[in-house]
PDB file with one MODEL, atoms N, CA, C and O in Angstrom:
MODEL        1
ATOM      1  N   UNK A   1      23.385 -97.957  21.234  1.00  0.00           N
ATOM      2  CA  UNK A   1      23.536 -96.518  21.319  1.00  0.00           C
ATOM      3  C   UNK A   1      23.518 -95.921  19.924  1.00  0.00           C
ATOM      4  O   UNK A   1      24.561 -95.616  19.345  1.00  0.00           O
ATOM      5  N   UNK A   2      22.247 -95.753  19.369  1.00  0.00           N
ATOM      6  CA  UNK A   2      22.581 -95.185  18.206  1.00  0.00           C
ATOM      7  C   UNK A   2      22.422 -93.396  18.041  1.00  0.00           C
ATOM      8  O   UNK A   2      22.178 -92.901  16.941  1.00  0.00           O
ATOM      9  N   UNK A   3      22.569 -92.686  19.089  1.00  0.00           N
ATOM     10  CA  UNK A   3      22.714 -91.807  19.313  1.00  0.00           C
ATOM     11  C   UNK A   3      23.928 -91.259  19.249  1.00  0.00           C
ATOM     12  O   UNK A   3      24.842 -91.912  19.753  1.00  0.00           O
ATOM     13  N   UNK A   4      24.287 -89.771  18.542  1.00  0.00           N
ATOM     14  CA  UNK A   4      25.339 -89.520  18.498  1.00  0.00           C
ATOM     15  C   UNK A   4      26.211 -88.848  19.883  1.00  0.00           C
ATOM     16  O   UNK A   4      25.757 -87.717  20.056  1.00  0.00           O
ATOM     17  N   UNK A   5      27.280 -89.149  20.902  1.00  0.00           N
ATOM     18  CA  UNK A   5      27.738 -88.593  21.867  1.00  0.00           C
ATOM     19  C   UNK A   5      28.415 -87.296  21.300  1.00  0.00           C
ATOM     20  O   UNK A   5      29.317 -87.391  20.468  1.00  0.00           O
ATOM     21  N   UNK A   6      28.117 -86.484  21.608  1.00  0.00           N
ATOM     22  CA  UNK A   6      28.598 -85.136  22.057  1.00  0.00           C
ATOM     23  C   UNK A   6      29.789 -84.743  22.485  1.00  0.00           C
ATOM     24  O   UNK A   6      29.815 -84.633  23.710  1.00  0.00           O
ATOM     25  N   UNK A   7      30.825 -84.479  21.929  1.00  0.00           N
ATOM     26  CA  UNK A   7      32.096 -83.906  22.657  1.00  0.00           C
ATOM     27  C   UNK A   7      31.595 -83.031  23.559  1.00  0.00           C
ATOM     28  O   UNK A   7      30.610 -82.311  23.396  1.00  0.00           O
ATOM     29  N   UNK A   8      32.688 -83.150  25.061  1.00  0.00           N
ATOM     30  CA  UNK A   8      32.340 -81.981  25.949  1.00  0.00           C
ATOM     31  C   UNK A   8      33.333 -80.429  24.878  1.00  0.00           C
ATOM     32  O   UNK A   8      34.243 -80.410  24.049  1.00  0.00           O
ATOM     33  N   UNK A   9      32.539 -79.474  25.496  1.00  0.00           N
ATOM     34  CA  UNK A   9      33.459 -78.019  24.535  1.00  0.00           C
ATOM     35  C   UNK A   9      34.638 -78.224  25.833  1.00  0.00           C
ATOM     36  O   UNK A   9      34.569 -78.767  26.935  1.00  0.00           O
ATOM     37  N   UNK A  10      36.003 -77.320  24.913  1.00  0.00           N
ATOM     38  CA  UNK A  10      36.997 -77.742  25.528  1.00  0.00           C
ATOM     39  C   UNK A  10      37.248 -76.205  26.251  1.00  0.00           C
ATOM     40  O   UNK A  10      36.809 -75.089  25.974  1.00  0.00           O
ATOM     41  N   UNK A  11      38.045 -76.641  27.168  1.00  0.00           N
ATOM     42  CA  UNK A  11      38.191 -75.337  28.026  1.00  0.00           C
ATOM     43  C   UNK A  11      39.121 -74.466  28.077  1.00  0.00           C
ATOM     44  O   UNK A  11      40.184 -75.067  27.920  1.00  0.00           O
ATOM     45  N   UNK A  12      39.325 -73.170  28.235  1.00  0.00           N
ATOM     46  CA  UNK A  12      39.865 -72.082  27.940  1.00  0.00           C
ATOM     47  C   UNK A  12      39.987 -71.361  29.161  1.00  0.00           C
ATOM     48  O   UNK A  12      39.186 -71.035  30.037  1.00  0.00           O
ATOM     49  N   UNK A  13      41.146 -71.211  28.989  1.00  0.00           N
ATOM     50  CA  UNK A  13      42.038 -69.972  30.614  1.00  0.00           C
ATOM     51  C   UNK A  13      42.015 -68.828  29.860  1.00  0.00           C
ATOM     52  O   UNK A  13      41.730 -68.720  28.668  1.00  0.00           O
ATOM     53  N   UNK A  14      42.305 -68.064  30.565  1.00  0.00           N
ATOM     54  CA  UNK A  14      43.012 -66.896  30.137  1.00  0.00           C
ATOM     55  C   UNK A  14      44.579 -66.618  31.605  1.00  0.00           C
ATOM     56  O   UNK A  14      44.206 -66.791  32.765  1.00  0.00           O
ATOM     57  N   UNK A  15      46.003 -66.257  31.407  1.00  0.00           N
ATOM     58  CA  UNK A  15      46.661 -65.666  31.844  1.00  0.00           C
ATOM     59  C   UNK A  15      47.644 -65.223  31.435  1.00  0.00           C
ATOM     60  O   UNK A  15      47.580 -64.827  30.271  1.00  0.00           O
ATOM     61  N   UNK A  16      48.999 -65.075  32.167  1.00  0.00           N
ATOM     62  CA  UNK A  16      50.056 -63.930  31.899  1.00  0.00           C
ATOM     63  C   UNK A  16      51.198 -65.024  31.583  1.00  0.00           C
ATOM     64  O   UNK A  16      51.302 -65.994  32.334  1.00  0.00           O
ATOM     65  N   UNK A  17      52.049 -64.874  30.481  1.00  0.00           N
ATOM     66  CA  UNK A  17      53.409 -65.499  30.007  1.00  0.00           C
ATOM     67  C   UNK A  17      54.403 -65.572  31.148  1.00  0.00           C
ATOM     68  O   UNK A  17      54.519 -64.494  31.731  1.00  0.00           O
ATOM     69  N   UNK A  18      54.867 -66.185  31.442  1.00  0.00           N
ATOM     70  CA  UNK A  18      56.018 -66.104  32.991  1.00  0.00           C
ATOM     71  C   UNK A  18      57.466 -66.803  32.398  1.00  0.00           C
ATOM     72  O   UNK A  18      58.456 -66.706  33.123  1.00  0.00           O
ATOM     73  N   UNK A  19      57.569 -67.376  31.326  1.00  0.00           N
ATOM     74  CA  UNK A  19      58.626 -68.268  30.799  1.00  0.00           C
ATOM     75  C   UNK A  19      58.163 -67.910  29.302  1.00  0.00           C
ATOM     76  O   UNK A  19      57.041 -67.457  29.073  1.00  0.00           O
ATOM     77  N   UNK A  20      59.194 -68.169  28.224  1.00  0.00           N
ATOM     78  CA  UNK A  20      59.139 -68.459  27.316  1.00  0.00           C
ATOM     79  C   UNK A  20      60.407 -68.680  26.847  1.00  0.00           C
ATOM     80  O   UNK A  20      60.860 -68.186  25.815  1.00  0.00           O
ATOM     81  N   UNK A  21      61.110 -69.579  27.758  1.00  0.00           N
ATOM     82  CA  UNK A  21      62.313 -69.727  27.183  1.00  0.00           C
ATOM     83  C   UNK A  21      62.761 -71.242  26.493  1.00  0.00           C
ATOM     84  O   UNK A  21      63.928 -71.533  26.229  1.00  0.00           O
ATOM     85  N   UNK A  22      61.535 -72.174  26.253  1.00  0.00           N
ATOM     86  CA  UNK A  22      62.062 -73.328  25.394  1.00  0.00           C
ATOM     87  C   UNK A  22      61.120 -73.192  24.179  1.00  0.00           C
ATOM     88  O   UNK A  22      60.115 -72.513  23.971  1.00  0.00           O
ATOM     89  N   UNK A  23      61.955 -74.266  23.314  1.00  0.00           N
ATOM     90  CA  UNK A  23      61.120 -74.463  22.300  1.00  0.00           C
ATOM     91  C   UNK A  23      60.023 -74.801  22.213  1.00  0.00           C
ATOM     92  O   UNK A  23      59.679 -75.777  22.879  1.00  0.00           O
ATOM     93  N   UNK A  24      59.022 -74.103  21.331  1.00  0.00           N
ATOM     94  CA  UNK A  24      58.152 -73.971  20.935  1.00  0.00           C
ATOM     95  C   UNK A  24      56.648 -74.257  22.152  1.00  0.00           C
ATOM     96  O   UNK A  24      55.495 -74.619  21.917  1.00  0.00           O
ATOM     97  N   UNK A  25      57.427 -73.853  23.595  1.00  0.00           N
ATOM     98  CA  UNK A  25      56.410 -74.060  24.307  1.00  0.00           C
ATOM     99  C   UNK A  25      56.449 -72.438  25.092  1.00  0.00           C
ATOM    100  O   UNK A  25      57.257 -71.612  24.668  1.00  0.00           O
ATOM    101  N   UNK A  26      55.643 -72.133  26.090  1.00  0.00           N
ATOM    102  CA  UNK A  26      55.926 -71.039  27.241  1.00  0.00           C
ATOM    103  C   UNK A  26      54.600 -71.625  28.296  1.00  0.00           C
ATOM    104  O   UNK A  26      53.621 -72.354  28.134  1.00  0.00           O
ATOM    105  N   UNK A  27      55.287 -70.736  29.605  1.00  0.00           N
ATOM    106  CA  UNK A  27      54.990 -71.450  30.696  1.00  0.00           C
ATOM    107  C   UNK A  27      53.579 -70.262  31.064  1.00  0.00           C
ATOM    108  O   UNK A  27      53.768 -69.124  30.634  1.00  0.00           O
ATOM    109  N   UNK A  28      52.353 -70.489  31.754  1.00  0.00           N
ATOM    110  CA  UNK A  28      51.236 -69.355  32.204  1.00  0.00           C
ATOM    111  C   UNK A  28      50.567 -69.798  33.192  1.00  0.00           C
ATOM    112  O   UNK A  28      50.019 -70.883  33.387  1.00  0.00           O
ATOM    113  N   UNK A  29      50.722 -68.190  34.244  1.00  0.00           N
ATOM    114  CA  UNK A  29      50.327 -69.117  35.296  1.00  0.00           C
ATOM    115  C   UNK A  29      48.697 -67.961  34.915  1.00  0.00           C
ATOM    116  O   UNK A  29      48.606 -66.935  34.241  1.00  0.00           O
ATOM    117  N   UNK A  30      47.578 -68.793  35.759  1.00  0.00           N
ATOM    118  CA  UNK A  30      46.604 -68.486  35.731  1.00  0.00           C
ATOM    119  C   UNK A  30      46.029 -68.158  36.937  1.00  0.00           C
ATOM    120  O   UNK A  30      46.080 -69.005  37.830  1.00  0.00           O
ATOM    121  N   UNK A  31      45.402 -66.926  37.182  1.00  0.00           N
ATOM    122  CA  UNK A  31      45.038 -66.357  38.817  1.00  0.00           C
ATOM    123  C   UNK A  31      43.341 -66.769  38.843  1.00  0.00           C
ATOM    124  O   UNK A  31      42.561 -66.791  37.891  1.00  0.00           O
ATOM    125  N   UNK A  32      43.128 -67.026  40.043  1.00  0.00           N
ATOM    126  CA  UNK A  32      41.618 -67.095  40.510  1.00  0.00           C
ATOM    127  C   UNK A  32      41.677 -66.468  42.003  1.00  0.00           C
ATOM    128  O   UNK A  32      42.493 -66.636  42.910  1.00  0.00           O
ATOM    129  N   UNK A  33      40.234 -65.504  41.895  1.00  0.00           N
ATOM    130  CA  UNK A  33      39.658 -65.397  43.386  1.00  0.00           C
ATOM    131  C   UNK A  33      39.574 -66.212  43.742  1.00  0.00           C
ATOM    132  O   UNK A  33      39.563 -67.149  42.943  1.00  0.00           O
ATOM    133  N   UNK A  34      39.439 -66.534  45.312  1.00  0.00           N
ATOM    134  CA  UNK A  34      38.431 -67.389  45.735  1.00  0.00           C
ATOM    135  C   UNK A  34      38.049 -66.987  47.237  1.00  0.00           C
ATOM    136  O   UNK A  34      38.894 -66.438  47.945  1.00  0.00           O
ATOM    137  N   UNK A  35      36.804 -67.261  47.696  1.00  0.00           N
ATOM    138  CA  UNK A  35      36.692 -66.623  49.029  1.00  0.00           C
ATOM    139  C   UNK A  35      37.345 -67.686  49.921  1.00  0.00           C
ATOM    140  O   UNK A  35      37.058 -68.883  49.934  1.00  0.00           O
ATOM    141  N   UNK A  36      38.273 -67.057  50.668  1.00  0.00           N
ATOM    142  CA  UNK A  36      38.376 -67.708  52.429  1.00  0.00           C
ATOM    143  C   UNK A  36      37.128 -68.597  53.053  1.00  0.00           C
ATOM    144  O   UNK A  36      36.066 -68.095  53.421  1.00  0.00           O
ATOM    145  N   UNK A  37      37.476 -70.157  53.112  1.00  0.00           N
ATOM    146  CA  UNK A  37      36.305 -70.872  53.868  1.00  0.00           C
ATOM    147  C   UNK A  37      35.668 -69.922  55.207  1.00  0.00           C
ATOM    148  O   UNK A  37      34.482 -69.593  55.239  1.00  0.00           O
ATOM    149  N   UNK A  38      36.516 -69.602  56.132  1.00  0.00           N
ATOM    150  CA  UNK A  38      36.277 -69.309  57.247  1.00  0.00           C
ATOM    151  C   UNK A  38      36.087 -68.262  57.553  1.00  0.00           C
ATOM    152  O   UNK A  38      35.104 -67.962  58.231  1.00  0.00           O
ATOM    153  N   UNK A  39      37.285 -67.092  56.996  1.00  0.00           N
ATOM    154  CA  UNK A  39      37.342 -65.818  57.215  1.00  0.00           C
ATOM    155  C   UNK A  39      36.766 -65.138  56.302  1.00  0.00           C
ATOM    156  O   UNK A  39      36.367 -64.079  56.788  1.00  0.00           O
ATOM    157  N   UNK A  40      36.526 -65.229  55.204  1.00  0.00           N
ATOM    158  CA  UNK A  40      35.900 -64.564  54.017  1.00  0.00           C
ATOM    159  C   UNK A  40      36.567 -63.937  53.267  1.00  0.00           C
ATOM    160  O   UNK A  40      36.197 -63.716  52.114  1.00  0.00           O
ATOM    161  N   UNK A  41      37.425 -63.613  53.639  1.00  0.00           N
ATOM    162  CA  UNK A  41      38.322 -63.377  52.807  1.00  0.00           C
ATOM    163  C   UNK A  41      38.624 -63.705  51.164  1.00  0.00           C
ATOM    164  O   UNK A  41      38.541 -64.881  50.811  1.00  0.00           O
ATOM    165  N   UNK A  42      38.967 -62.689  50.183  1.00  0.00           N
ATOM    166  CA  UNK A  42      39.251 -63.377  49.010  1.00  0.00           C
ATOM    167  C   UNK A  42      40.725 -63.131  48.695  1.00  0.00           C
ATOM    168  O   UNK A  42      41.351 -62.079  48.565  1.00  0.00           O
ATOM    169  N   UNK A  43      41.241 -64.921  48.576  1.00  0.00           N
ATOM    170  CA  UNK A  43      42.742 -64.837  48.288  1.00  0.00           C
ATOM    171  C   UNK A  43      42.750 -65.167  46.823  1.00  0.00           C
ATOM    172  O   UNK A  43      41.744 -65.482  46.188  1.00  0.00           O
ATOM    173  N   UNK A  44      44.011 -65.068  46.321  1.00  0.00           N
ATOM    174  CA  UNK A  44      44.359 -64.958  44.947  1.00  0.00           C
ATOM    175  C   UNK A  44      45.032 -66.231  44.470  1.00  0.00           C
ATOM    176  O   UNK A  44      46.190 -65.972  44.145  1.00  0.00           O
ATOM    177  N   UNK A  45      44.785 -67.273  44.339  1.00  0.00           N
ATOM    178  CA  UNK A  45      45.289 -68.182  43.806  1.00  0.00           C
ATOM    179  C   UNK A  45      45.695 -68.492  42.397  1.00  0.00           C
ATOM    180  O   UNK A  45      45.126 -68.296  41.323  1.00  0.00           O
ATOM    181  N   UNK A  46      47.071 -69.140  42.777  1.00  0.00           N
ATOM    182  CA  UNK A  46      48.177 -68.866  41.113  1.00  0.00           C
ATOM    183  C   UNK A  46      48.386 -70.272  40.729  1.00  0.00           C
ATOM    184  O   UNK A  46      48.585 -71.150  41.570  1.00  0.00           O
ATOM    185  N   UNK A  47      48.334 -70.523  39.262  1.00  0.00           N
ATOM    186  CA  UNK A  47      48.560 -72.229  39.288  1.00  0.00           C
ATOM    187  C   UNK A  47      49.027 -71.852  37.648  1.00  0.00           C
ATOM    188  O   UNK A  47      48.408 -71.169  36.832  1.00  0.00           O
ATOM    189  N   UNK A  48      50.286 -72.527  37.498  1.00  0.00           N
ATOM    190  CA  UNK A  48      51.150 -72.614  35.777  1.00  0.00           C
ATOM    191  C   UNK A  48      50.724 -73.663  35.104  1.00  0.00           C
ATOM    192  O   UNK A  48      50.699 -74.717  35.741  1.00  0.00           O
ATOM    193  N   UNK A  49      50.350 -73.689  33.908  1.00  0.00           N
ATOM    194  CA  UNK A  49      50.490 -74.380  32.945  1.00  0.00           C
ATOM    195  C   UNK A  49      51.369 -74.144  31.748  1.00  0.00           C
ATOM    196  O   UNK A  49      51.732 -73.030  31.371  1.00  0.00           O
ATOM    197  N   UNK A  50      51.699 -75.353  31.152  1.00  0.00           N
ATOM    198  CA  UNK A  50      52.384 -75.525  30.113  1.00  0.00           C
ATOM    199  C   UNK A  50      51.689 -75.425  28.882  1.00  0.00           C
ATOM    200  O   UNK A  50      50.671 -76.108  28.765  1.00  0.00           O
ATOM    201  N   UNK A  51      52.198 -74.396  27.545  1.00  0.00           N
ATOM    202  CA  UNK A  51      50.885 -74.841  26.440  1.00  0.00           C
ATOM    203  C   UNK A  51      52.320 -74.598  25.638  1.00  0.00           C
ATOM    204  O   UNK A  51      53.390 -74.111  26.003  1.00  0.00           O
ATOM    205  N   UNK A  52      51.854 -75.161  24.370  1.00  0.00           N
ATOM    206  CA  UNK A  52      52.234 -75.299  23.346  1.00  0.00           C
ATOM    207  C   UNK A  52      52.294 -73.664  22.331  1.00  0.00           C
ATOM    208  O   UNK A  52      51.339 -72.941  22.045  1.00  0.00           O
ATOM    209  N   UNK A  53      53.325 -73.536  22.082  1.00  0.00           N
ATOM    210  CA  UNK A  53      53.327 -71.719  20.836  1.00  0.00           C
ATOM    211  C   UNK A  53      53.994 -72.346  19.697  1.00  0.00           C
ATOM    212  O   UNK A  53      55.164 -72.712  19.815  1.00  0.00           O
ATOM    213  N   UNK A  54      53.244 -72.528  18.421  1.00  0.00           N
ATOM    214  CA  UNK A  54      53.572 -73.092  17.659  1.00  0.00           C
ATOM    215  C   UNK A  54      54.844 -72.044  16.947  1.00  0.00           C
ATOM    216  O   UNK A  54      55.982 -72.392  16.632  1.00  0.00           O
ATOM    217  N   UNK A  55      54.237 -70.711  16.828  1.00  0.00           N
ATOM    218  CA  UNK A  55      55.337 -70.103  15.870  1.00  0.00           C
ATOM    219  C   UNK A  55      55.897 -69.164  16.971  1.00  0.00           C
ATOM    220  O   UNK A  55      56.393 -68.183  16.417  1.00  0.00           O
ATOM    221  N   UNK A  56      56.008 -69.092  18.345  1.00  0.00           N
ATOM    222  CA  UNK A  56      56.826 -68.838  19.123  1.00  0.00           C
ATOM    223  C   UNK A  56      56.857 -67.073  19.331  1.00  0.00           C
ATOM    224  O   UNK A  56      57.710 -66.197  19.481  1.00  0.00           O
ATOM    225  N   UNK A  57      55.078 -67.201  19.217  1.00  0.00           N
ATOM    226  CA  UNK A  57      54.795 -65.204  19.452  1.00  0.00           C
ATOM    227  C   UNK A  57      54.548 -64.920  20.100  1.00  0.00           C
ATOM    228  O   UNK A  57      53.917 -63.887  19.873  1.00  0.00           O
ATOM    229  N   UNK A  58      54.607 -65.236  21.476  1.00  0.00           N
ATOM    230  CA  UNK A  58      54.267 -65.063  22.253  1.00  0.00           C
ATOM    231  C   UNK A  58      55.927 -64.470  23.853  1.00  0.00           C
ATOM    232  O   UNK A  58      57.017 -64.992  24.088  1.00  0.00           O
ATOM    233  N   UNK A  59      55.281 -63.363  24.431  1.00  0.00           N
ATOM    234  CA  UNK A  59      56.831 -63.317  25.272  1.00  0.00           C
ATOM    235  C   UNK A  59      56.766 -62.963  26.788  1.00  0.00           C
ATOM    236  O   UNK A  59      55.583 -62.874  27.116  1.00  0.00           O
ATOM    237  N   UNK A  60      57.256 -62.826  27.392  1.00  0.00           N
ATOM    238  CA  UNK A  60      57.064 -62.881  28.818  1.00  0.00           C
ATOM    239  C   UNK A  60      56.233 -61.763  29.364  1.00  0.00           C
ATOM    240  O   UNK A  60      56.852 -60.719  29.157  1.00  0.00           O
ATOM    241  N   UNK A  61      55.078 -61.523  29.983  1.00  0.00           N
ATOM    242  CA  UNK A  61      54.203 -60.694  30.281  1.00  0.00           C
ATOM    243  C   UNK A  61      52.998 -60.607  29.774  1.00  0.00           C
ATOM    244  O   UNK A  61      52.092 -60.168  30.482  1.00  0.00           O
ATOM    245  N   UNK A  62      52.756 -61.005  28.458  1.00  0.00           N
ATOM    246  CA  UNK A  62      51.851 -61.401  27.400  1.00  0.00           C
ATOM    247  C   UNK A  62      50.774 -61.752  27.855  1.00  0.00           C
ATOM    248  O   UNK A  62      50.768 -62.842  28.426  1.00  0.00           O
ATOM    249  N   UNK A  63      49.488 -60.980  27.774  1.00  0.00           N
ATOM    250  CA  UNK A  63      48.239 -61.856  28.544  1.00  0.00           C
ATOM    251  C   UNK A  63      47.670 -62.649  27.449  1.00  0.00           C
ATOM    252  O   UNK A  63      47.626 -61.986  26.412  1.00  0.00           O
ATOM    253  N   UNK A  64      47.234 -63.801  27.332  1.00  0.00           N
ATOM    254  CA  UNK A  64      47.076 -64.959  26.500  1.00  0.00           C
ATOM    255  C   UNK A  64      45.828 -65.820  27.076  1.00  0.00           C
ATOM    256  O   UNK A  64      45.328 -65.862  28.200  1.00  0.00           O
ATOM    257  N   UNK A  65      45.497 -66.548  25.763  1.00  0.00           N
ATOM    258  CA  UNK A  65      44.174 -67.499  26.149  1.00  0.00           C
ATOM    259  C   UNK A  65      44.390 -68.832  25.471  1.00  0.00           C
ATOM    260  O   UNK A  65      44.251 -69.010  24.261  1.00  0.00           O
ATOM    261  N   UNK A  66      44.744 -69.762  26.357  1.00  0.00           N
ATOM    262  CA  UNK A  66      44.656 -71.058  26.152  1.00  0.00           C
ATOM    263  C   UNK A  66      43.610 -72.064  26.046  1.00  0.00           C
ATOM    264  O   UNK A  66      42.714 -72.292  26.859  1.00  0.00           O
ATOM    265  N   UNK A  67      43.857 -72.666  24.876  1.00  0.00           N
ATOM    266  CA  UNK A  67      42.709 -74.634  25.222  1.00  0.00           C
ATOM    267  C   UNK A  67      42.946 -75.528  25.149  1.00  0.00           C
ATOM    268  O   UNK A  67      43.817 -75.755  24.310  1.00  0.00           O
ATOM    269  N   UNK A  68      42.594 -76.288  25.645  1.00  0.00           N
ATOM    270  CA  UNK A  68      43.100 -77.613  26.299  1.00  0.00           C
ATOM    271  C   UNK A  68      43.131 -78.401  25.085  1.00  0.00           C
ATOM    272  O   UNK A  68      42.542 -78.036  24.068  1.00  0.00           O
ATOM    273  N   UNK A  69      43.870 -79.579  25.170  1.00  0.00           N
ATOM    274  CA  UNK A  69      43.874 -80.083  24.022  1.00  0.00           C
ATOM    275  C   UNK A  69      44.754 -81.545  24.230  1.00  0.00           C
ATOM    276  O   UNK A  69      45.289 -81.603  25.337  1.00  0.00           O
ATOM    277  N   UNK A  70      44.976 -82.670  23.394  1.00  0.00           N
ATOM    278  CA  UNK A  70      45.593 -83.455  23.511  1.00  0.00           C
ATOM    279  C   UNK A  70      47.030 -83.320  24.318  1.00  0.00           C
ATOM    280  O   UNK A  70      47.641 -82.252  24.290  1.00  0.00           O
ATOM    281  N   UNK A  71      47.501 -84.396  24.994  1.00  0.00           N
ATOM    282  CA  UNK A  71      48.362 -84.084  25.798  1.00  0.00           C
ATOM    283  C   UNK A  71      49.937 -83.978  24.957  1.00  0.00           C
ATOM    284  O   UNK A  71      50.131 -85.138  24.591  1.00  0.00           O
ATOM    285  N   UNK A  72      51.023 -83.203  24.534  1.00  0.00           N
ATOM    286  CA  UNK A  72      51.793 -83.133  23.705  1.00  0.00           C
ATOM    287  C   UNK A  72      53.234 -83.789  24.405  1.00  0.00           C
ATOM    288  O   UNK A  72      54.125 -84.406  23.821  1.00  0.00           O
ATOM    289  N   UNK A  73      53.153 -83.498  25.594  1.00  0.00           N
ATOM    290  CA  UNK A  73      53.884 -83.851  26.035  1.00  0.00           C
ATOM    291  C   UNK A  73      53.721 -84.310  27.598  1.00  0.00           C
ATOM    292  O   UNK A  73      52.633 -84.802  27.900  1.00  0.00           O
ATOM    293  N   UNK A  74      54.633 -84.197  28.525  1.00  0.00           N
ATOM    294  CA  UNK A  74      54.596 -85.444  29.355  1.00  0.00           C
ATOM    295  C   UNK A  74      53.669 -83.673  30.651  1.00  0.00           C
ATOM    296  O   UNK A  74      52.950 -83.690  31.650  1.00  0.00           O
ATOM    297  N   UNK A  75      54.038 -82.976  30.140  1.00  0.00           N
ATOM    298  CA  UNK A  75      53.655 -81.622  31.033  1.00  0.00           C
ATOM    299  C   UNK A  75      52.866 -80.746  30.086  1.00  0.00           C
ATOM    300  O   UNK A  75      52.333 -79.822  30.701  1.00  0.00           O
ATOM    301  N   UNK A  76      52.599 -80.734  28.685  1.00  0.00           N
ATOM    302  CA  UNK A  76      52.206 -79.710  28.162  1.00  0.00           C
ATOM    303  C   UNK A  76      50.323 -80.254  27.703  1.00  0.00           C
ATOM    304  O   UNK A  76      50.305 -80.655  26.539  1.00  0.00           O
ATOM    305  N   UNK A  77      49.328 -80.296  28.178  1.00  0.00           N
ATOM    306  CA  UNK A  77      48.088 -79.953  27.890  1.00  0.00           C
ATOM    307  C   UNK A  77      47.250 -79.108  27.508  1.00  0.00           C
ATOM    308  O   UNK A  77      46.030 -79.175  27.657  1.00  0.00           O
ATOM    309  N   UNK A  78      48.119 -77.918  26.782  1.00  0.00           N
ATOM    310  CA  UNK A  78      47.352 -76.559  26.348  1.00  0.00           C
ATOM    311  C   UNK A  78      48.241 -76.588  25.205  1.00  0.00           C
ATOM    312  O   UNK A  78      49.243 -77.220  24.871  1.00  0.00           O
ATOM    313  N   UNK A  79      47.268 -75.374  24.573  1.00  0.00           N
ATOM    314  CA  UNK A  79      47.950 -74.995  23.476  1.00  0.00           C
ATOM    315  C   UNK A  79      47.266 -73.559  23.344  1.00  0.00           C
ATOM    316  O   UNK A  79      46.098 -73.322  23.653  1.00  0.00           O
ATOM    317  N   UNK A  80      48.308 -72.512  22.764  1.00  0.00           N
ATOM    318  CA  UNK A  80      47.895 -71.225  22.495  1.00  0.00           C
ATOM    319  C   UNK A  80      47.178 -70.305  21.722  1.00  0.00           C
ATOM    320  O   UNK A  80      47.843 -69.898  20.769  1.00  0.00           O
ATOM    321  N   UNK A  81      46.133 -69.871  21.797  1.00  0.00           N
ATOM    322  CA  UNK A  81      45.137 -69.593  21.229  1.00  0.00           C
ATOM    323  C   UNK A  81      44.951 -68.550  20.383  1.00  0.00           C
ATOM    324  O   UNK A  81      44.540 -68.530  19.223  1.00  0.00           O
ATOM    325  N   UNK A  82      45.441 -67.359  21.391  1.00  0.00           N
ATOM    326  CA  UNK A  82      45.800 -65.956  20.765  1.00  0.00           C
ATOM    327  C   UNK A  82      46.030 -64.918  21.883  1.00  0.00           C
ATOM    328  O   UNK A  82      45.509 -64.901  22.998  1.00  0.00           O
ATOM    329  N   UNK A  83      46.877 -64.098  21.375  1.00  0.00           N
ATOM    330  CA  UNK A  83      47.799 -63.581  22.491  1.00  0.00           C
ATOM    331  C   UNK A  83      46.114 -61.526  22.476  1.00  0.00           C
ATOM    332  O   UNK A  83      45.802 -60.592  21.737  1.00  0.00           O
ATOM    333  N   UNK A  84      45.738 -62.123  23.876  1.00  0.00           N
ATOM    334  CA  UNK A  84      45.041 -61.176  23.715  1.00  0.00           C
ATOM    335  C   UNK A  84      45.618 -59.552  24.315  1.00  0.00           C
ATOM    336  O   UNK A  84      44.933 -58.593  23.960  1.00  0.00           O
ATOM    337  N   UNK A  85      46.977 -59.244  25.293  1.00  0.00           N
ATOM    338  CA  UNK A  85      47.258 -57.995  25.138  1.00  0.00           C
ATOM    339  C   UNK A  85      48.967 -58.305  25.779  1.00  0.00           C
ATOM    340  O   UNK A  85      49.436 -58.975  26.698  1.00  0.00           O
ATOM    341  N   UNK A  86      49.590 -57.275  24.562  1.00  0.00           N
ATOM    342  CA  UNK A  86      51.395 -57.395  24.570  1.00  0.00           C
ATOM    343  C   UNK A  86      51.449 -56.899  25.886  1.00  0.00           C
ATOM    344  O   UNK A  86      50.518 -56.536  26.604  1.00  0.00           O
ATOM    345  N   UNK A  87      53.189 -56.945  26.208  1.00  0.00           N
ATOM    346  CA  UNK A  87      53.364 -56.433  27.469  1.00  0.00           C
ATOM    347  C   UNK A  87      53.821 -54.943  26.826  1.00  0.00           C
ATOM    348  O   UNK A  87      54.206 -54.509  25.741  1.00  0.00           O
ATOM    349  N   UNK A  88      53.619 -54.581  27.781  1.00  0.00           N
ATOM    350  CA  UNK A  88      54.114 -52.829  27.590  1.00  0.00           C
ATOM    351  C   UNK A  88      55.739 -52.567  27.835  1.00  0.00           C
ATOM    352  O   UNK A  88      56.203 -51.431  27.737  1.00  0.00           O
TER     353      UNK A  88
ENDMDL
END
């Protein structure tokens, strides 16, 4: 293989701060449409991740954009990117 492999690009959420009450981490859950198999419907599906806030600027309501990244801890696989709009 003397070809060079390619990192895959790493992936990026965007959602809303829901926790930020330990160190140097906060909790985000992230929403998706998705249509109803049957009915068609589009429900709203919510799923949290854990990321990493190194200098801890981030605060509850905060819409934010995460990327994935080495695993830091036994729950935390993100890390925080930049806080794209404060809460009001």
């Amino acid at each position: 293989m003397t070809e060079e492999l390619k990192r895959n690009a790493r992936k990026e959420k965007v959602g809303k701060v829901v926790s930020n009450k330990m160190n140097k981490s906060i909790t985000v859950a992230v929403e998706r449409r998705v249509k109803h198999p049957i009915y068609g419907k589009f429900v709203t599906k919510t799923k949290k991740f854990m990321a990493h806030d190194e200098q801890e600027q981030a605060n509850i309501g905060d819409t934010v954009r995460l990327m994935e990244c080495r695993p830091m801890s036994k729950l935390k696989r993100w890390r925080l990117v930049e806080i794209i709009e404060r809460a009001k």
